[in-house]
N, C-alpha and C positions, 0 to 999 in steps of 0.2 A: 499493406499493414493497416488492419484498423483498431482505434482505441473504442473500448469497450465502456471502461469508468474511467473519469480520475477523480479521487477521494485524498482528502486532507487528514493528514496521520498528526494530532492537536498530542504534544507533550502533556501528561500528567500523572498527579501522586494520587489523582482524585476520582477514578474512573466510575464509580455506582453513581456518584454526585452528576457527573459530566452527563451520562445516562438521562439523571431522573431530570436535569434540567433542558436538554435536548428532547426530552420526551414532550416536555410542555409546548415546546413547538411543533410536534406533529410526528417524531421518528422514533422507529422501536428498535428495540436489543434484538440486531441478527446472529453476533459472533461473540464471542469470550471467551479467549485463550487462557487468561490471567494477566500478562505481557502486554497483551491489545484485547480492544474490544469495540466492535463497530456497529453504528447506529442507522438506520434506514428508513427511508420515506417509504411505508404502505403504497401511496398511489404511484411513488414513481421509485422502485426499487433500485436504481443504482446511481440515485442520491444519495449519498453516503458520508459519514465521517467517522474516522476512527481515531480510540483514545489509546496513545501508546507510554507507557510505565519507563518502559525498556526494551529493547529487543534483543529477541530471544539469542539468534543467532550471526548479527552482524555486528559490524564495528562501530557502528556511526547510526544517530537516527535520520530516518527518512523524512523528509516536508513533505511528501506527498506520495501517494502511491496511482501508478497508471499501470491499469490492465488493458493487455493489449491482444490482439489475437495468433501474434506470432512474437511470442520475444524472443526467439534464436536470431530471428532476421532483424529483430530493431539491435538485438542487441552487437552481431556484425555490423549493421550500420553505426551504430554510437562508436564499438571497438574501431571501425576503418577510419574515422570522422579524428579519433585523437581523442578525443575527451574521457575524461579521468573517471575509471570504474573504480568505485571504493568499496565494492564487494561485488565478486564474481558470480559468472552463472551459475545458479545449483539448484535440484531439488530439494524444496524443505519436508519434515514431515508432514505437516499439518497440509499438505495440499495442493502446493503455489510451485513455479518454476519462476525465479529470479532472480535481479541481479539492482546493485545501485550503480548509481552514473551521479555525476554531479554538473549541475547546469552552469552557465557561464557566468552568474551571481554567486554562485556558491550554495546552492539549495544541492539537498543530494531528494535525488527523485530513485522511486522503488521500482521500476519495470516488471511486470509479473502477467503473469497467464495459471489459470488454473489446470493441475495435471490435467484432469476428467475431462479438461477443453482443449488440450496441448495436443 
């Protein structure tokens, strides 16, 4: 299994703000659902940070998200390991196959892979 990104999913009511002020550090607008919107380094593309409102389709928000190149198998392995899935495997519409797991602090981490790479 290899990770591809991991990207920090930053809570806000303030996402064009979070945008123009992360722009000043050097990262552009790659995505914008409404929900989420993620920000990306030019030179090094899977730099990333995304601004999350709310999410669309789960219970809980995520601290972070980790794309991986197999989440059926990480996500077997998290399911055999015990550890507490707070939203199940699924595909979303927007593109992603994944699932939340919550780490042994209590962060809930996003496991995902994208369909087109799945």
């Amino acid at each position: 299994m290899a990770v591809r990104r991991v990207v920090p999913n930053f809570r806000t009511q303030a996402p064009p703000e979070n945008q123009e002020f992360y722009g000043l550090l050097g990262f552009d607008p790659v995505m914008d659902l409404g929900w989420i919107s993620t920000v990306a380094s030019p030179a090094e593309p899977t730099a990333q940070i995304s601004f999350v409102t709310e999410d669309a389709t789960a219970p809980v928000h995520a601290d972070l998200s980790v794309e991986v190149d197999d989440v059926d198998a990480v996500h077997a392995a998290v399911r055999d390991s015990g550890a507490e899935i707070v939203h199940s495997l699924r595909d979303e519409e927007w593109g992603v196959r994944r699932f939340f797991v919550r780490d042994p602090e209590g962060r809930v981490v996003n496991v995902l892979t994208h369909l087109t790479q799945h």
